[in-house]
Each structure stands twice: as C-alpha cells, then as structure tokens.
C-alpha positions as CSV (number, residue, x, y, z in Angstrom):
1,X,-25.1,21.8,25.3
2,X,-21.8,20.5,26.2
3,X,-21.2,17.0,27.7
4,X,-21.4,16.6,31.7
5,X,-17.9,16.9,33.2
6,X,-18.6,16.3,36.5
7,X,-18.8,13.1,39.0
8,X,-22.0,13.5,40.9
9,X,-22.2,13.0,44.3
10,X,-24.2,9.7,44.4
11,X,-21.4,7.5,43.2
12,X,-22.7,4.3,44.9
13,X,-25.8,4.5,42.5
14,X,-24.0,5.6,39.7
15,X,-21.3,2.9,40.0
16,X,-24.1,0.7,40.1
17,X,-25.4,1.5,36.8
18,X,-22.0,1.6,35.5
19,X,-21.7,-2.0,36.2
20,X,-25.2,-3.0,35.0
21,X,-24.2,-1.5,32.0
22,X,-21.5,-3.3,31.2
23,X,-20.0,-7.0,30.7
24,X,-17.6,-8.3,33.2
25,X,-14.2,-6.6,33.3
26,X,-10.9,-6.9,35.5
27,X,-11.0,-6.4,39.3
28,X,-8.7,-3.7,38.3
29,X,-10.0,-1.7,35.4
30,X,-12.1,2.0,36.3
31,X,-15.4,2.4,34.5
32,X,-14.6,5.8,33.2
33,X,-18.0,8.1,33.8
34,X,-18.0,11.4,34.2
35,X,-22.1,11.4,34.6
36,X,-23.1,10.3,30.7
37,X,-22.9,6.9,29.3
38,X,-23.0,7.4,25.8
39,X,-21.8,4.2,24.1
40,X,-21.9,3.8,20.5
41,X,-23.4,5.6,17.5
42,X,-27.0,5.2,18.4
43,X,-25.9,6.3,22.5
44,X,-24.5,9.2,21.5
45,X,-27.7,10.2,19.1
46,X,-29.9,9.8,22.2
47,X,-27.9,11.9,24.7
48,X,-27.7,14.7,21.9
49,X,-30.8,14.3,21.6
50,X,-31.7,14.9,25.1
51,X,-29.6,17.8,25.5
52,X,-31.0,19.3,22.8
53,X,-35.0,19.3,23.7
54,X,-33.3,20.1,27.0
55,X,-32.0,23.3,25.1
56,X,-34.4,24.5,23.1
57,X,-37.9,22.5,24.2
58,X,-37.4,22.7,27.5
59,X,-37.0,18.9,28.7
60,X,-36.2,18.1,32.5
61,X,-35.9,15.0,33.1
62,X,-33.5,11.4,32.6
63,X,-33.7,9.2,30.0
64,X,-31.8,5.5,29.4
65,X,-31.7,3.5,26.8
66,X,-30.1,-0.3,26.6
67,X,-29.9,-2.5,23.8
68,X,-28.1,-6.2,23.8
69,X,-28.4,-6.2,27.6
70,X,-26.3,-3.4,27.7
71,X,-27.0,0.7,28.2
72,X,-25.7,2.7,25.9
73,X,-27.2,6.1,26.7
74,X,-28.0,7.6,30.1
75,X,-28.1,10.9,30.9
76,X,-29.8,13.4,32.9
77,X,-30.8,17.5,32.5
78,X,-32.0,19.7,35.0
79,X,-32.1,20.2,38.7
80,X,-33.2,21.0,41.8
81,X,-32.1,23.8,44.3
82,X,-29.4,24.2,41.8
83,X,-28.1,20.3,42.3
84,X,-28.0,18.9,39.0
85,X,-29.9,15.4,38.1
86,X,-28.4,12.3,37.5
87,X,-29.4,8.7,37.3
88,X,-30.1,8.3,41.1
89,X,-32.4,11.3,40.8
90,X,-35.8,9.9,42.1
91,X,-39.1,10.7,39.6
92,X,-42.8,9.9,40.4
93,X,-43.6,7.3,37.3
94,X,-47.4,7.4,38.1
95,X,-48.9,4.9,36.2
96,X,-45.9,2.7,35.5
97,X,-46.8,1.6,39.0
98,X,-49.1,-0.8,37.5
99,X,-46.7,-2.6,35.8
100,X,-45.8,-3.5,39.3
101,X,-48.8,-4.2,40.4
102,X,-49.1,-6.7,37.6
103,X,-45.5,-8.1,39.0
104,X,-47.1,-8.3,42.3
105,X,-50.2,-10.2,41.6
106,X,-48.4,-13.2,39.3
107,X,-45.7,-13.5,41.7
108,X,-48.6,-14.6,44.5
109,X,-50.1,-16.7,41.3
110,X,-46.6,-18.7,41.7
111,X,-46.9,-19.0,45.4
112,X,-50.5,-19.9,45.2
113,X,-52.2,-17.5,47.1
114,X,-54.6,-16.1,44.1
115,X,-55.4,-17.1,40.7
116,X,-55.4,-15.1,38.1
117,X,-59.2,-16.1,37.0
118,X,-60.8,-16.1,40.8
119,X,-63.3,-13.8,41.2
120,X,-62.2,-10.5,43.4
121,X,-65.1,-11.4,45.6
122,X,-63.1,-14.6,46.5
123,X,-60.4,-11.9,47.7
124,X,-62.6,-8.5,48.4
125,X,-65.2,-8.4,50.9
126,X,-68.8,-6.9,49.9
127,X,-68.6,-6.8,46.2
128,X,-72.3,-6.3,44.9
129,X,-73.8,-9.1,43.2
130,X,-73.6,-7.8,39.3
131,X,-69.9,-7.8,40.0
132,X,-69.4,-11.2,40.8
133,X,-68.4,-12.4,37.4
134,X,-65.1,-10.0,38.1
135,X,-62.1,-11.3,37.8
136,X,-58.5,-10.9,38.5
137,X,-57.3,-10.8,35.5
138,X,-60.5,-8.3,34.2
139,X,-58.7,-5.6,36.4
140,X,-55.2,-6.6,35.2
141,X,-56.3,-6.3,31.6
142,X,-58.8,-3.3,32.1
143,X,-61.7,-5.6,30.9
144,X,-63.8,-5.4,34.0
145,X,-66.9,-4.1,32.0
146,X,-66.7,-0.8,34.3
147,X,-66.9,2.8,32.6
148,X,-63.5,4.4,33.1
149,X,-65.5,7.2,34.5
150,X,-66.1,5.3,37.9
151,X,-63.2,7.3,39.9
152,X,-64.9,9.0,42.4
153,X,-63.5,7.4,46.1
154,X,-60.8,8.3,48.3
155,X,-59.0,6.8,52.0
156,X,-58.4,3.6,53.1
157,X,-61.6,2.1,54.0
158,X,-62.5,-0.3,51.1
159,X,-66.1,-0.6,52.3
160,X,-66.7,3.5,51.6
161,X,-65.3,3.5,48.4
162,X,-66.5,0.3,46.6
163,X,-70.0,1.6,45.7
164,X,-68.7,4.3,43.5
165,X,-66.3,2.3,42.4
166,X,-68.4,-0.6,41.3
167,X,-71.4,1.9,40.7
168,X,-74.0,0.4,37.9
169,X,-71.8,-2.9,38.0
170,X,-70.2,-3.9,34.6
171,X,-71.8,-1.9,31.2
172,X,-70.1,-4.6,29.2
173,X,-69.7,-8.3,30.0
174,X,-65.9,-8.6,31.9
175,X,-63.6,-9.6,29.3
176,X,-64.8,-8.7,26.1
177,X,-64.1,-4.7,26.4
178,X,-61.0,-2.9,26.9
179,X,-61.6,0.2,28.9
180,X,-58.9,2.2,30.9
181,X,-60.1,2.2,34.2
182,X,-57.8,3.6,37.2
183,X,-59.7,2.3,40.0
184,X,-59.7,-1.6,38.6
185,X,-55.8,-1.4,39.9
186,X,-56.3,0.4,43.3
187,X,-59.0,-2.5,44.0
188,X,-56.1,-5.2,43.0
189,X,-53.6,-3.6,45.4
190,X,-55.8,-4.4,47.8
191,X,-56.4,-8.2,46.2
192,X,-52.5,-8.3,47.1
193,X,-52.8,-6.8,50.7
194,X,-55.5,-9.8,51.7
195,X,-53.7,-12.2,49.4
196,X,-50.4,-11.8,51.0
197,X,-51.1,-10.7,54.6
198,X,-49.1,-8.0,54.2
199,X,-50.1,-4.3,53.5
200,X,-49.6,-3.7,49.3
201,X,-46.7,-1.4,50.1
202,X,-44.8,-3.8,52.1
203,X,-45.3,-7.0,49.7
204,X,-44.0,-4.8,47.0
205,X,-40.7,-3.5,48.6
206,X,-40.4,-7.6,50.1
207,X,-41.4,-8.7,46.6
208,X,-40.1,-6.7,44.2
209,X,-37.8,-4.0,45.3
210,X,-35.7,-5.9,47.8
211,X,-34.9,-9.1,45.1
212,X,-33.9,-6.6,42.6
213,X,-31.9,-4.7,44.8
214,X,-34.4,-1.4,44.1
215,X,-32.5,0.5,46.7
216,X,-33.8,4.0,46.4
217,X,-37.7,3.2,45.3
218,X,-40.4,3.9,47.7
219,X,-43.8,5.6,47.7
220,X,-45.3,8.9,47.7
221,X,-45.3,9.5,51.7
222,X,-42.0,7.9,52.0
223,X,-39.2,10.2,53.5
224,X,-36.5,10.7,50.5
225,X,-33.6,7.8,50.9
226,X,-29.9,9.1,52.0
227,X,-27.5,11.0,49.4
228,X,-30.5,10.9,46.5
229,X,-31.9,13.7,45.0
230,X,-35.2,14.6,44.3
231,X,-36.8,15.9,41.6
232,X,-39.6,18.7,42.3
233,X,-42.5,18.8,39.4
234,X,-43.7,21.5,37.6
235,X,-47.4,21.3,36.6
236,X,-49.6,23.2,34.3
237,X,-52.5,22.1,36.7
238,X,-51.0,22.6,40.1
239,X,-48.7,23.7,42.1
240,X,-45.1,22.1,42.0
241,X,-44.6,19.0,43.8
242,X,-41.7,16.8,45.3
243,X,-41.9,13.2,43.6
244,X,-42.1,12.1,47.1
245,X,-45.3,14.5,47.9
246,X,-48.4,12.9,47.9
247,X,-50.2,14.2,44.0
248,X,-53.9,13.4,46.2
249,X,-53.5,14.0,49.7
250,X,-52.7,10.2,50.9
251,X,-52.2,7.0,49.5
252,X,-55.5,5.9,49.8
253,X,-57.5,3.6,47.1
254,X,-58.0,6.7,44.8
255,X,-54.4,6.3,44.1
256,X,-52.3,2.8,45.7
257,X,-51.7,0.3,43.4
258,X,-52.4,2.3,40.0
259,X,-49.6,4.8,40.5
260,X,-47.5,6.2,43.3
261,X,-43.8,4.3,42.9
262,X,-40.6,6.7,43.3
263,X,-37.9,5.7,41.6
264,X,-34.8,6.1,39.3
265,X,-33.1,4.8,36.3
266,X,-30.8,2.6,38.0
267,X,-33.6,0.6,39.5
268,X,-35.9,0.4,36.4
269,X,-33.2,-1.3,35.1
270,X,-32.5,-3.6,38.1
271,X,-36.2,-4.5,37.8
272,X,-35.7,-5.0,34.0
273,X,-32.7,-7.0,34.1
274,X,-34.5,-9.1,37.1
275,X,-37.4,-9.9,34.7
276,X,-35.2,-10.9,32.2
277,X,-33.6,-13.2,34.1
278,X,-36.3,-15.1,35.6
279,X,-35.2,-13.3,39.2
280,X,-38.6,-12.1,39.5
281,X,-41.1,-14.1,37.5
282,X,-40.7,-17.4,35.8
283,X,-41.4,-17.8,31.8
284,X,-45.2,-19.4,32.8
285,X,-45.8,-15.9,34.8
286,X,-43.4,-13.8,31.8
287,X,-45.5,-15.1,29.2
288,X,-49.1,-14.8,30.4
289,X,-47.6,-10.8,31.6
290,X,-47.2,-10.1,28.0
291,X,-50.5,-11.8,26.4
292,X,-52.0,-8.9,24.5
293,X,-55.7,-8.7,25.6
294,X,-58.3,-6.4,23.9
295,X,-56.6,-3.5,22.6
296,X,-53.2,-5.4,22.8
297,X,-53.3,-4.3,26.5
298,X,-52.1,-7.2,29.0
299,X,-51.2,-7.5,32.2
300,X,-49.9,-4.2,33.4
301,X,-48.3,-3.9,30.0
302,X,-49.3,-2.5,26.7
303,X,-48.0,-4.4,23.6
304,X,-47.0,-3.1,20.6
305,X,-46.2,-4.5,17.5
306,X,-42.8,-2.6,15.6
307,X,-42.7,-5.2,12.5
308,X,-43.8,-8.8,12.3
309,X,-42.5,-10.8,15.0
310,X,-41.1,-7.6,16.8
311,X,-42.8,-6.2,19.9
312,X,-42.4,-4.3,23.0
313,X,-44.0,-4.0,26.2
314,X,-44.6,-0.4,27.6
315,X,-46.1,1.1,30.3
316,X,-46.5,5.6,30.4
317,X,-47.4,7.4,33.2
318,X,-48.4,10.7,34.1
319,X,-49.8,12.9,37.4
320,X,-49.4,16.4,38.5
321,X,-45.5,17.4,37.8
322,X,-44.3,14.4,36.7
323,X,-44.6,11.7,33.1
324,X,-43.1,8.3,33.4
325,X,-42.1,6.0,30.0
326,X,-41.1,2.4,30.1
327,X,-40.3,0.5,27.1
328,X,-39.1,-3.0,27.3
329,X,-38.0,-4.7,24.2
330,X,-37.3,-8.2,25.1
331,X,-36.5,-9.4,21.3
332,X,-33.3,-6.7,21.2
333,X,-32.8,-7.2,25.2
334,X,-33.1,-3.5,25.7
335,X,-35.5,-1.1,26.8
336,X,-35.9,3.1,26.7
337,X,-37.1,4.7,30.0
338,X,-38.1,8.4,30.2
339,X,-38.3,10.3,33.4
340,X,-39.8,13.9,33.6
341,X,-40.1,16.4,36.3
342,X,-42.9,18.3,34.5
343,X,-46.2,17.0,32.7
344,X,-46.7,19.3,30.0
345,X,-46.0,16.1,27.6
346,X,-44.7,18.3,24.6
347,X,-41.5,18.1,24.9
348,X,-41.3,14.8,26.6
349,X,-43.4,13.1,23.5
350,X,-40.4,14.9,21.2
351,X,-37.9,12.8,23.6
352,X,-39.4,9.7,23.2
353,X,-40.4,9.9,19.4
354,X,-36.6,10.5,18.8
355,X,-34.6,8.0,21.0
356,X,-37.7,5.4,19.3
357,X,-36.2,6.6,15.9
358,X,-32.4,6.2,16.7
359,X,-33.5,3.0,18.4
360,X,-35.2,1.5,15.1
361,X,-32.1,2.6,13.0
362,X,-33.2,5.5,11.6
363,X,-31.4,8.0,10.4
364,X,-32.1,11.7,11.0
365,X,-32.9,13.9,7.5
366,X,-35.4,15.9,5.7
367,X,-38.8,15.5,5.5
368,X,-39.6,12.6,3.5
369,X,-42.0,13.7,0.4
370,X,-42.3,17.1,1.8
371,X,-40.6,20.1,-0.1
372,X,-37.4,20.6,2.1
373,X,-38.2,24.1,2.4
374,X,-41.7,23.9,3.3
375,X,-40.9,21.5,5.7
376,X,-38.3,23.6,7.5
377,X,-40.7,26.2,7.3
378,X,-43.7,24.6,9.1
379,X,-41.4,23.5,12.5
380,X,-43.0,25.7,15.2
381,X,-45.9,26.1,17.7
382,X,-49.1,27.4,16.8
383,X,-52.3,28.4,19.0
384,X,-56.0,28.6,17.5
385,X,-58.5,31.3,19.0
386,X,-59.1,28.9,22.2
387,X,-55.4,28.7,23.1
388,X,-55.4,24.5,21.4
389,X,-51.9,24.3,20.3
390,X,-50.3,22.2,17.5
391,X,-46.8,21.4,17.4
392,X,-45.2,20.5,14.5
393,X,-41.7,18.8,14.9
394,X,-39.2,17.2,12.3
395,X,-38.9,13.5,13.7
396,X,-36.5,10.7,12.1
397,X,-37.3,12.2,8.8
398,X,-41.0,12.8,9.0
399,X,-43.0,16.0,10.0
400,X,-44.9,15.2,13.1
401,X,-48.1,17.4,14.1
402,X,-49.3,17.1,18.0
403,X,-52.3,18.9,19.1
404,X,-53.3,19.3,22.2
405,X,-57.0,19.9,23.5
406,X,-56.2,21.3,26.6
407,X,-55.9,17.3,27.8
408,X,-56.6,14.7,25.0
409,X,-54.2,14.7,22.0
410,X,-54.1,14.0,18.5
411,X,-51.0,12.3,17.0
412,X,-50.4,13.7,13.2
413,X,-48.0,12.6,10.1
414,X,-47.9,15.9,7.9
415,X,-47.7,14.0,4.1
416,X,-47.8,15.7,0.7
417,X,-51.4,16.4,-0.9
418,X,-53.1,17.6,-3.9
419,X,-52.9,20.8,-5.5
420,X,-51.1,22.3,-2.4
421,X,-53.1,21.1,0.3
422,X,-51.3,18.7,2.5
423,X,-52.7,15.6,4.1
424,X,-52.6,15.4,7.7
425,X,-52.9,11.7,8.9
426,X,-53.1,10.2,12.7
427,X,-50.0,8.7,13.7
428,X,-51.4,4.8,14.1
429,X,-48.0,3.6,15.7
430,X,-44.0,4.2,15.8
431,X,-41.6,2.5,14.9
432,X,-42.1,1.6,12.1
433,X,-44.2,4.7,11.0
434,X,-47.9,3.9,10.2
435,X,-50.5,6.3,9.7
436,X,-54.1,6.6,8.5
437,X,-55.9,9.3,6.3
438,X,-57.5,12.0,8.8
439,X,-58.0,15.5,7.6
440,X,-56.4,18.1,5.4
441,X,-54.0,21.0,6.0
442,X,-53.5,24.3,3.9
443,X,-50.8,27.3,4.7
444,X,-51.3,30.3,4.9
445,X,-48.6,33.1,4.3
446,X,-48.1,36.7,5.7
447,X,-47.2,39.7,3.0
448,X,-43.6,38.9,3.4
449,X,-43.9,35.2,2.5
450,X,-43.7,33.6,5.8
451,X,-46.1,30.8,7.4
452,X,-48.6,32.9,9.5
453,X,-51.1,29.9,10.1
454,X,-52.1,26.3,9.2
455,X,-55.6,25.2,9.0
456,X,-57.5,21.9,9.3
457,X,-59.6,23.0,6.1
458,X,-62.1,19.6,5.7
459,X,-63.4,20.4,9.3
460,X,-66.9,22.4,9.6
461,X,-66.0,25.1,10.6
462,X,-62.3,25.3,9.4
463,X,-59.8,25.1,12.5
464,X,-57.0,27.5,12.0
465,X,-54.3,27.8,13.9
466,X,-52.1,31.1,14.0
467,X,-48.3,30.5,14.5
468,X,-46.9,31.1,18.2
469,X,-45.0,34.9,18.3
C-alpha cells in the first residue's frame, strides 16, 4: 500500500502528536506530516507492517509505537463513511479502561480518601458478611476469591446487583488466587464514586483526562467531540457499533469501571507521557501500580517479563466491534498501542506479534529450523469439520500457529520434529520467544503435492484441519 499523502482534517490533534513526538525544535521549523510518522528503521518496519495486514489480513484499525520517549511509528488504515482514520480517530479500548480505574483509585490513595488494603465494605454499603475480608487491592489485582463466572447484574442500583455479584462469597481466600473477574472493577468504580463524591465518570475526566490534557476521551453514551472521527465496529457477534454506542445497553455496573473509555492515540500517549512524568501519580503510587501480584497481574496492569531485568506493563481489551492493546515499556521509555474497529482478533494478534518483533530488534527471515520451503508452504488458514480455524503466520522468523475455538485460543510455535512430524508447542510469552512442548503436527498433501491439511496427530481422536479454499 502506498504511504498516506494527505493532511487530515483534524490538524489540532495531529499537531499535537506531532509535538509529543518530538524533542523541542525552533519556533520556526514545520513538523513535516503528511498523516504517518515513520521515523527510523524500526518506524518504518511497523507502518509496513500495518499496511500490509491492512492489505492482505484485513486490519482496521491505528497503531503507535514510541521508544526513547519519542514515537516513531503512527499510522492509521481504514475508515468510516469513506473518511479515512487517523490518530484522532476515537476506538472503544474495552478493558484497557481498567488501567484507568487502577489510576483512579491510587490517585484517591495519595489524597487519602481510601487505602488500598480497606475493606470495600468500609466504602460499599451491604456487602454480605463472607465478603468482608475483601479488599481494595483484591479487586485491583483480581484476587478477590470470586469465580470469574459471577457476571450476571446490570443498571445502576448497587443494592440489586451485589448478590450475584458477590454470590457464594469468596471460593478461595482473597489474595492468594488470581482469577479474572470483570465485575471486581465495576464494584471499584463505584469504591471511587463514594470515595471521591463525585460520580466515577466525572472523577475520571477531573482526574485523569483533564491533567493529561485527554481532549477527545469520553464514555460510551458520550456524544462524539467536535472535528473527530469515529470508528464504527464490525463484530462477528453483533451488529456493528459506533465506539461511542453503548456494547450493553447503558453504562450501568455490568460494564463502568471495567471497560467503556473512548479514546485515541494521541491521548494514550498524553496519559503515558503523564505517568512517566509523575503528572499523574507519584513513584510510591507508580511502583505499587506495577507490583506483579499472582499471575504477574497488578494493579490494572499485567506484567511481563521480556529478559532479566526487562518488563512491560500491558493492559488488552476487547467488546463487540472493537480490541484495544496497551503496552508500556518504561525501561526503553516507549510503549505500542493497538486500536481496532473489529474483534475478530486474527489479524489484530498478527499486528501486535510483529510491531513486538521489530520492537525487540528482530529481524524479519525464514523460518528458523523449519525447511524454508515447508515453511512457506504451511502460511494459510485452515478450518476443521466444526469450522475451529488455525492460522499459521511467519512472525520475526518463526512460524506461529493460532487456533481459535470459536472464543478461547491457543497460541502455537510450529518447531521441527522427528521423522517428519513437527512439534507444535504453546507460545509461553513474546519477546523473547519461549515456548513449551504441547502436541504434534503432521502434513498432509493432495495428488499434486500441495498442503491439503495439518493435523494435531497425539490428540484422541486426531484433530485435522483442512486448508481454507
């Protein structure tokens, strides 16, 4: 695809991020930007890279990458109503709202309105007695002790939706379990609502949107801001959606707090410049955000560890139409955020995988170990007799297997085997590449030669998969 020539429309945004970007200059110098910033080998990799699953995967969406404090790749594909995107183009990020949240709550720990380690009884009326050993910090850290499966609850009435919430009380005693449950962050958006005195919404934008000079972000429910596109999702659930649509018919508790933000990549990187200069939270607050709990989950954040002494802090996201990444890597002073207006996660897990790669240094080539002309051979989509899929993609030098099962995926390194059969092992993290043994993969070949199928062959029954026509 060939590189955006035009100046979009939303030039005060834009502008914006062009001076974000960069280091002081003259009063009198032009940032040159024709609606790509592409600085550097690396910058230049990524938008490539975008344009390219744009291309032939199918990506819509933004994506920007910073290292050193300074963006070196941002770029945009797709549109609406035939209006292109651009960085002011306004995604739902779903459950990179809780990063937020997270924000929220330790900024009313430094004005000492809540600790961390009170019980949410101290700050929620009618919590049941086997909850009261709840704490803040459980439902920050997903360590409350209850099952993930608690969700049922909707509207604004926290009396009417705490007893399915809190249903059974904790299965595990809080803080020993990591378990991903939703509703743990629509209870602590309320935490901040009788903390603060204000409704969640409004401490956020007073909080956290105004300081960092987040001029386009709102909420589902918000009317769209002036001049500012916004991106429509496609789902393969659902109907498409405006990011500003509501994904569950209000912003009540079975959605505030753990997802519903709007916003764009010039004000994910206002907010991530404004944590990295203490604008938002000081190092006490920064620290305890980014204390891996069980499962190296902290405080809205995930962490995960690249090499010794090397991690990054990342929150995704996903809801009808729309899948949110964001990456911070605080020992290289960058971050990667990826924005996408659908939330069939194929292509957008090819996106991130690569701009990770280019990030870590790595350079693009053949299949390492793999026969070159096997591994060109195996790139492609296939679908097994229930419709599963498995993708297999060349990434940074390795051949990647993703299968979807119609919901939960499985992450895969394609490796050589023994006497022809290959091994395929689960992706453990990336980058760097680590992987653990799983199951094994033969080929199969049609009369002419080429790959018809590929089949898990240590599973009882075998699980074949038939390449996509």
């Amino acid at each position: 695809m060939l590189p955006l020539r035009r100046v979009f429309p939303q030039s005060v945004a834009i502008a914006a991020l062009v001076c974000l970007m960069a280091s002081p200059t003259p009063a009198t110098a032009k940032p040159k930007y024709d609606g790509v910033i592409e600085e550097g080998a690396k910058g230049k990799r990524i938008v490539a890279a975008v344009r390219e699953a744009h291309k032939e995967d199918g990506f819509t969406g933004a994506v920007l990458a910073a290292e050193k404090g300074k963006v070196i790749a941002a770029v945009s594909v797709g549109d609406v109503d035939g209006k292109p995107f651009d960085p002011s183009t306004l995604f739902e990020i779903a459950s990179c709202t809780k990063s937020f949240t997270a924000v929220a709550i330790l900024k009313l720990a430094e004005e000492g309105k809540l600790s961390l380690d009170d019980p949410i009884s101290k700050h929620l009326p009618g919590i049941p007695d086997n909850c009261q050993e709840i704490t803040v910090r459980h439902l920050l850290q997903h360590t409350s002790g209850i099952p993930g499966k608690n969700s049922t609850g909707s509207g604004t009435d926290l009396a009417k939706v705490l007893p399915t919430f809190l249903e059974g009380g904790p299965l595990t005693t809080p803080g020993e379990k990591h378990e991903y449950w939703n509703q743990g962050y629509s209870l602590l958006s309320e935490v901040i609502a009788n903390a603060s005195g204000k409704p969640y919404t409004e401490y956020c934008r007073e909080a956290i949107f105004t300081p960092c000079k987040m001029t386009s972000t709102c909420f589902t429910g918000d009317k769209a801001p002036p001049k500012v596109t916004v991106a429509v999702g496609k789902s393969t659930g659902g109907d498409p959606r405006s990011a500003l649509d509501h994904p569950y018919g209000e912003y009540g508790f079975q959605y505030r707090g753990m997802g519903g933000i709007v916003t764009n990549l010039v004000d994910l990187w206002r907010f991530d410049r404004a944590l990295k200069s203490g604008k938002l939270l000081n190092a006490t607050s920064l620290a305890q955000m980014t204390l891996p709990g069980p499962d190296d989950y902290a405080l809205g954040w995930r962490v995960v560890e690249l090499d010794e002494k090397h991690t990054v802090h990342e929150h995704s996201g996903k809801v009808r139409g729309f899948l949110a990444s964001v990456r911070r890597d605080p020992e290289r002073d960058g971050c990667l955020i990826i924005l996408a207006n659908n939330d069939d996660d194929t292509a957008f897990d090819l996106v991130k995988e690569k701009c990770e790669a280019i990030l870590a240094g790595e350079k693009p080539g053949a299949a390492k170990g793999l026969d070159k002309k096997l591994a060109k051979e195996l790139i492609g989509k296939y679908t097994d007799a229930k419709g599963r899929t498995m993708v297999i993609t060349l990434v940074a030098g390795h051949i990647r297997a993703t299968i979807d099962w119609f919901g939960p995926k499985t992450y895969c390194v394609v490796n050589p085997g023994k006497e022809g059969v290959l091994d395929l092992d689960q992706l453990v993290s990336y980058p760097p590449l680590k992987t653990k043994p799983m199951n094994k993969l033969t080929v199969e070949r049609d009369a002419e030669g080429k790959i018809a199928s590929v089949t898990i062959s240590d599973m009882d029954p075998k699980l074949q998969f038939d390449r996509a026509k």
